[in-house]
C-alpha positions as CSV (number, residue, x, y, z in Angstrom):
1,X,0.0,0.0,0.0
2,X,1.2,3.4,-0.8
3,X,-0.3,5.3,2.2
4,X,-3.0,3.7,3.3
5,X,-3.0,1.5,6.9
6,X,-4.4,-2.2,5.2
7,X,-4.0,-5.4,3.9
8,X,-2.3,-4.9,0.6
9,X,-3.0,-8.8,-0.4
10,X,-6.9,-8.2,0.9
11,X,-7.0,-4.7,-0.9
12,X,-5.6,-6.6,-4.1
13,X,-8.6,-8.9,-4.4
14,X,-11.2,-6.8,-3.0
15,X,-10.2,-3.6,-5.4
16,X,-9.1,-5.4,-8.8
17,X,-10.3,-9.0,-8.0
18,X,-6.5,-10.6,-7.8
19,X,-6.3,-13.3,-5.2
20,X,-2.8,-13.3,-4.9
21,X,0.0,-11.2,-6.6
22,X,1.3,-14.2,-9.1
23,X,-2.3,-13.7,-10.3
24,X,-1.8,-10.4,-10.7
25,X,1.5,-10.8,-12.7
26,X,0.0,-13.3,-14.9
27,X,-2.9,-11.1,-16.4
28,X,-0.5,-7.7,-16.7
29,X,1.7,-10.3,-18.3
30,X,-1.0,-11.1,-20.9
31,X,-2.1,-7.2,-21.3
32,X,1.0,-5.8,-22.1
33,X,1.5,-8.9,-24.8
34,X,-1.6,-8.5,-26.2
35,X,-2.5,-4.7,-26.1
36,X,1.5,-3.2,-26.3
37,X,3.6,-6.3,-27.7
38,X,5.3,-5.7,-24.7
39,X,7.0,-9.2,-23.3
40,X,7.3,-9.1,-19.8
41,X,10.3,-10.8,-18.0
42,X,9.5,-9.9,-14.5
43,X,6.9,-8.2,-12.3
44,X,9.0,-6.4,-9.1
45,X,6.0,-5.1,-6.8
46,X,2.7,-4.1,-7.3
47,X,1.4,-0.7,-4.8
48,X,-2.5,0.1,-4.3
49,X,-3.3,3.7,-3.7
50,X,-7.3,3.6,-3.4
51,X,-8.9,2.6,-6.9
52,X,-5.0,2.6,-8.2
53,X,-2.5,0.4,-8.7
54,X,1.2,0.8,-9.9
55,X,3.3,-2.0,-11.1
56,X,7.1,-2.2,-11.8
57,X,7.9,-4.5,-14.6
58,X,11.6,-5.9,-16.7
59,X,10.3,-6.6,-20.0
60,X,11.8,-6.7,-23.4
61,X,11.2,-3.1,-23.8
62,X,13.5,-1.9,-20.8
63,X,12.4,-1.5,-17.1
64,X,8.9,-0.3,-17.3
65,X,5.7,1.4,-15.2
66,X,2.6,0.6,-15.4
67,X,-0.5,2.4,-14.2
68,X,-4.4,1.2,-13.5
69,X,-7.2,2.4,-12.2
70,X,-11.0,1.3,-11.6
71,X,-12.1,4.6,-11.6
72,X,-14.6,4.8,-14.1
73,X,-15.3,8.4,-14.3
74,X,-12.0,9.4,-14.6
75,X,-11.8,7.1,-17.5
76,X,-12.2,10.1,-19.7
77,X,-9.7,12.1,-18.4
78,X,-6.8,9.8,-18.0
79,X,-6.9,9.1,-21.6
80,X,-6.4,12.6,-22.0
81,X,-3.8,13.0,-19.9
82,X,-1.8,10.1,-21.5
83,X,-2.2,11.9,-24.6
84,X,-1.1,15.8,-23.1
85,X,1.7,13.7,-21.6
86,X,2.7,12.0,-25.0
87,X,2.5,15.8,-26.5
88,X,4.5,17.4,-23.6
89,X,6.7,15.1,-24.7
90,X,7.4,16.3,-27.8
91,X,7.6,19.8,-26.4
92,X,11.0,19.2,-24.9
93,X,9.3,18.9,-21.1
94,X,11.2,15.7,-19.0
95,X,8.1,13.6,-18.5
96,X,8.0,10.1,-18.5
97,X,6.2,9.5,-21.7
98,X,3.8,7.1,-22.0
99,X,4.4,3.9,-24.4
100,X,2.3,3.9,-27.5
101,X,-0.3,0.9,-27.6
102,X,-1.2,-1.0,-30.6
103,X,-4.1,0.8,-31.5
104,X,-2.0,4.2,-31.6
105,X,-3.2,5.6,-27.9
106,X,-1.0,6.1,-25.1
107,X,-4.0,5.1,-22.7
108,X,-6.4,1.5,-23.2
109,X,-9.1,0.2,-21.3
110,X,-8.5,-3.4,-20.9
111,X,-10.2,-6.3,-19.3
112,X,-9.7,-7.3,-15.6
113,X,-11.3,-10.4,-13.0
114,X,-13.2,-7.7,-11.5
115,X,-14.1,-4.6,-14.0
116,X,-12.9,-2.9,-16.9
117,X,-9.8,-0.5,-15.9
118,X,-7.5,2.3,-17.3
119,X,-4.5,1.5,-18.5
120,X,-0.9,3.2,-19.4
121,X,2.7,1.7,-19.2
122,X,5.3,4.2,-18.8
123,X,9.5,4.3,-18.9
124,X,10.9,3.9,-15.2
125,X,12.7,6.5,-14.5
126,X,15.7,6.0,-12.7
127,X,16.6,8.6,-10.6
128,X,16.3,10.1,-7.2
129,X,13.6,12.3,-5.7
130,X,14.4,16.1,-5.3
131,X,16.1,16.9,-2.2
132,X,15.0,20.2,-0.8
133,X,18.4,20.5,1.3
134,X,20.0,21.3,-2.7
135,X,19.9,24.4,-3.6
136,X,20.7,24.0,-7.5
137,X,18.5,21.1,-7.6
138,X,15.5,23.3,-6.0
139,X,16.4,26.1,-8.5
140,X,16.1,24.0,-11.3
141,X,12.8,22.5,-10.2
142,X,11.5,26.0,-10.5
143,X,13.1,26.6,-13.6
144,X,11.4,23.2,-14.6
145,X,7.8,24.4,-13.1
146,X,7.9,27.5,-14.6
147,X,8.8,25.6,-18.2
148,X,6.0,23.3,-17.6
149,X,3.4,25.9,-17.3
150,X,4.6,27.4,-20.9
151,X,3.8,24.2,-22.5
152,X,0.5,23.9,-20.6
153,X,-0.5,27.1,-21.7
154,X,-0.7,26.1,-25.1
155,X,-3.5,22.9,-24.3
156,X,-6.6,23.7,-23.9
157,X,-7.6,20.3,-23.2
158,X,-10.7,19.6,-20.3
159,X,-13.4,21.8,-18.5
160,X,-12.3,25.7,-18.5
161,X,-14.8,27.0,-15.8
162,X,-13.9,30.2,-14.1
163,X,-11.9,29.0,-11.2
164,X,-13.0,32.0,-9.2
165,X,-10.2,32.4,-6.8
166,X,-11.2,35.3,-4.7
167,X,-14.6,34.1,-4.5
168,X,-12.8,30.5,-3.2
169,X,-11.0,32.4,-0.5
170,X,-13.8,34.1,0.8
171,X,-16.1,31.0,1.0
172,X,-12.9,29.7,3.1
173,X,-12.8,32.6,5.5
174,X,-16.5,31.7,5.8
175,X,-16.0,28.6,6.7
176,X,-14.7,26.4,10.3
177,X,-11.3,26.0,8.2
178,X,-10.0,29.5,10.2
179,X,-10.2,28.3,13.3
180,X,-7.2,26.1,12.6
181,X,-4.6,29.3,12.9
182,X,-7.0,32.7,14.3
183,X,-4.1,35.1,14.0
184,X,-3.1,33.6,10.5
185,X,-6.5,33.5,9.3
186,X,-7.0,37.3,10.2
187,X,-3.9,38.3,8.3
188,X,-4.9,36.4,5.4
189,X,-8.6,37.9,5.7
190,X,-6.7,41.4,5.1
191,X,-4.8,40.4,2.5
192,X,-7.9,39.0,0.2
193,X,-9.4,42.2,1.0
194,X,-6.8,43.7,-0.9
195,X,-6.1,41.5,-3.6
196,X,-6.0,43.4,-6.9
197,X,-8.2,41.6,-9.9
198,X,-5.2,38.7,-11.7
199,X,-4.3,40.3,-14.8
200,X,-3.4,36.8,-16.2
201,X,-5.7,33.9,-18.0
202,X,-5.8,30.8,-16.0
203,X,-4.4,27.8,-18.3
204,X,-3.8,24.0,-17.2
205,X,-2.1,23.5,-14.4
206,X,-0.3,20.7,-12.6
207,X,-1.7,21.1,-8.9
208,X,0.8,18.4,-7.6
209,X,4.3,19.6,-8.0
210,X,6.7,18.3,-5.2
211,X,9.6,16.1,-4.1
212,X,7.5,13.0,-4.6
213,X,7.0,14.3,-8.2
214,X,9.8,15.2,-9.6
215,X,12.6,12.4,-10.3
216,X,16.5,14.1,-10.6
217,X,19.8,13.4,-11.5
218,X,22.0,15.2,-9.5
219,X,20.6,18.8,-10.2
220,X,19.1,17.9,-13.3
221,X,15.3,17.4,-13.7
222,X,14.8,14.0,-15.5
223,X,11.1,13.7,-15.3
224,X,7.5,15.6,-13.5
225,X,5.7,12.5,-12.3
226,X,2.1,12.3,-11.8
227,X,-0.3,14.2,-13.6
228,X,-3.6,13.0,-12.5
229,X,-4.4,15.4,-10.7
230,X,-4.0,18.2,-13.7
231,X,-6.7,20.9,-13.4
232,X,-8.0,24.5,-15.0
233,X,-6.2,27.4,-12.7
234,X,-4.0,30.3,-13.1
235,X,-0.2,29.5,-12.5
236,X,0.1,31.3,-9.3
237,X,-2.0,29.3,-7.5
238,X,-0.1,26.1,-8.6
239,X,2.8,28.0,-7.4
240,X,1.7,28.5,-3.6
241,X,0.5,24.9,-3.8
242,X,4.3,24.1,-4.6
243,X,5.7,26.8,-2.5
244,X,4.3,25.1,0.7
245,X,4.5,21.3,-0.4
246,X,7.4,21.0,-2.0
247,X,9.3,18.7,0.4
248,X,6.7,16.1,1.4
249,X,7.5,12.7,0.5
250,X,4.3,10.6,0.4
251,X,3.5,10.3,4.3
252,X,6.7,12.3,5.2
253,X,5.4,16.1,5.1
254,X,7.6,18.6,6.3
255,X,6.7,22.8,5.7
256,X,8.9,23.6,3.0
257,X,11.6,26.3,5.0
258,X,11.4,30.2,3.3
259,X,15.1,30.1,1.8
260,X,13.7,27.1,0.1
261,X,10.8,28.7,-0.9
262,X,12.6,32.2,-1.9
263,X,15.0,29.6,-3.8
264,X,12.6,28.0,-6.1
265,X,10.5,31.0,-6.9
266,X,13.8,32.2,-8.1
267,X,14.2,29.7,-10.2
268,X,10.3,29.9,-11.5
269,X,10.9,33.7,-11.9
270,X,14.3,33.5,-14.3
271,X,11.9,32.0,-16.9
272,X,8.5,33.4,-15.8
273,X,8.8,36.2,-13.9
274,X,5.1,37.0,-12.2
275,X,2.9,40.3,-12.9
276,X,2.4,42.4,-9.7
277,X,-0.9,41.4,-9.2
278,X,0.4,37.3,-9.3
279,X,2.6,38.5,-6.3
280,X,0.5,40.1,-3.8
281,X,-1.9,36.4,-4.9
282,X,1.0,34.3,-4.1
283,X,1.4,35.6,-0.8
284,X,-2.5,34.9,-0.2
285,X,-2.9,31.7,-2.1
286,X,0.3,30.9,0.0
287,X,-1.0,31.4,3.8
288,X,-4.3,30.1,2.9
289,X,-2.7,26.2,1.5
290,X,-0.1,27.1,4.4
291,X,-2.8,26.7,7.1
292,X,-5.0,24.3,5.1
293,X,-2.0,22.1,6.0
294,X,-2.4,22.0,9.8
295,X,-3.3,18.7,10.7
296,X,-6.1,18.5,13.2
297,X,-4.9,17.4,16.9
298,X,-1.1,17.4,17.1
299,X,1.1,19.3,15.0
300,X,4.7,17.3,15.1
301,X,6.1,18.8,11.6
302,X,5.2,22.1,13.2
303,X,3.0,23.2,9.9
304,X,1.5,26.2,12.3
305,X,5.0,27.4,13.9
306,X,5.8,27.7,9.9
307,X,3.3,30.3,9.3
């Protein structure tokens, strides 16, 4: 399991209708034959992560990743995904780009014991996660962020609804959500009142840029994982998101420190240098995910001593 606290081997059968992991191997053995002409030599570990799984496969094509999920309204979108992916690609942008399947698509459907589920099958990457404690590296993420968000800017794949930020903000401050930090809450209260109107268009965005994410090579960016949770936003507020996430690690989450922070928004800046509007928003957008990010109870990262 990823993250979650239970039986992987019950979660296996009960998700995807595997009851063992040999069985498992077997059928992603057959898939890959039959809907990639991919020959599989090994299958290393499979991980859940709620209706996902991820499994890490030697095959005649190289070491390989491949992705599932059961989530049949996302069906939709996770083929289109596969397909930005395949065109960001092209653009130049260090993703891992997904294998092209027989039929020409870079995501299939394909039959399981227990449903229909979403498939794509990926290069592994072999690198090492960002470390935060690196100053080039974390430069170079930003550099790499800010890259990525000129490339999404020319998709206008998915829904484009008005993401209403100040509106969001407001319906926050409304909200119990405040009562996690008072004093921080108040100070962010002002600053929204005082937020001047964006004077950018939102675009695509990535919405989960952090350590986790984004595989390196020394200082070099090899490849932004993850893009499943890609959404319709303006760029600053993918930017705060980063700003206070960037360290976490899966179930490790640590507040990102602020010569970290100053250090990548460097970095973002040298190739996209914000408006100053997007400023006085990142400072909002940046205290409100910062508090959103209390945990309830205890506090052992120290998320509100980072405020």
């Amino acid at each position: 399991m990823l993250w979650e606290s239970v039986d992987a081997r019950q979660a296996l059968q009960e998700r995807f209708g595997f009851p063992s992991f040999d069985a498992a191997a077997e059928w992603l053995t057959a898939v890959l034959d039959e809907t990639w002409a991919v020959g599989v030599e090994t299958c290393d570990r499979i991980v859940i992560s709620d209706q996902n799984a991820i499994a890490w496969v030697h095959t005649d094509h190289g070491h390989l990743v491949v992705k599932w999920s059961r989530a049949t309204t996302q069906f939709a979108k996770f083929a289109t995904t596969a397909e930005l992916l395949h065109e960001l690609h092209q653009q130049g942008i260090p993703v891992a780009a997904p294998l092209t399947a027989l039929t020409g698509k870079h995501r299939e459907v394909v039959d399981a014991p227990a449903r229909p589920l979403s498939m794509t099958v990926q290069p592994h990457i072999d690198g090492t996660l960002l470390d935060t404690s690196d100053n080039q590296a974390v430069y170079e993420a930003g550099v790499t962020l800010a890259d990525l968000h000129a490339a999404l800017a020319e998709h206008k794949t998915g829904p484009r609804d008005d993401p209403q930020p100040k509106q969001r903000l407001l319906n926050w401050l409304d909200s119990e959500g405040p009562g996690l930090a008072p004093e921080a809450s108040a100070r962010l209260a002002a600053q929204v009142a005082a937020l001047p109107p964006l004077d950018v268009q939102p675009q695509l965005i990535h919405s989960d840029y952090r350590a986790s994410n984004i595989v390196m090579s020394g200082t070099e960016v090899l490849a932004v994982l993850d893009f499943d949770e890609l959404a319709w936003n303006y760029c600053v507020q993918d930017l705060a998101q980063t700003l206070v996430v960037l360290g976490t690690h899966f179930t490790n989450w640590q507040p990102t420190p602020p010569a970290v922070r100053r250090t990548f928004l460097a970095g973002y800046q040298s190739i996209r240098p914000l408006t100053n509007a997007e400023h006085q928003w990142l400072e909002a957008l940046t205290l409100h995910r910062a508090i959103q990010a209390i945990p309830p109870g205890e506090d052992p990262a120290g998320w509100r001593n980072a405020l």
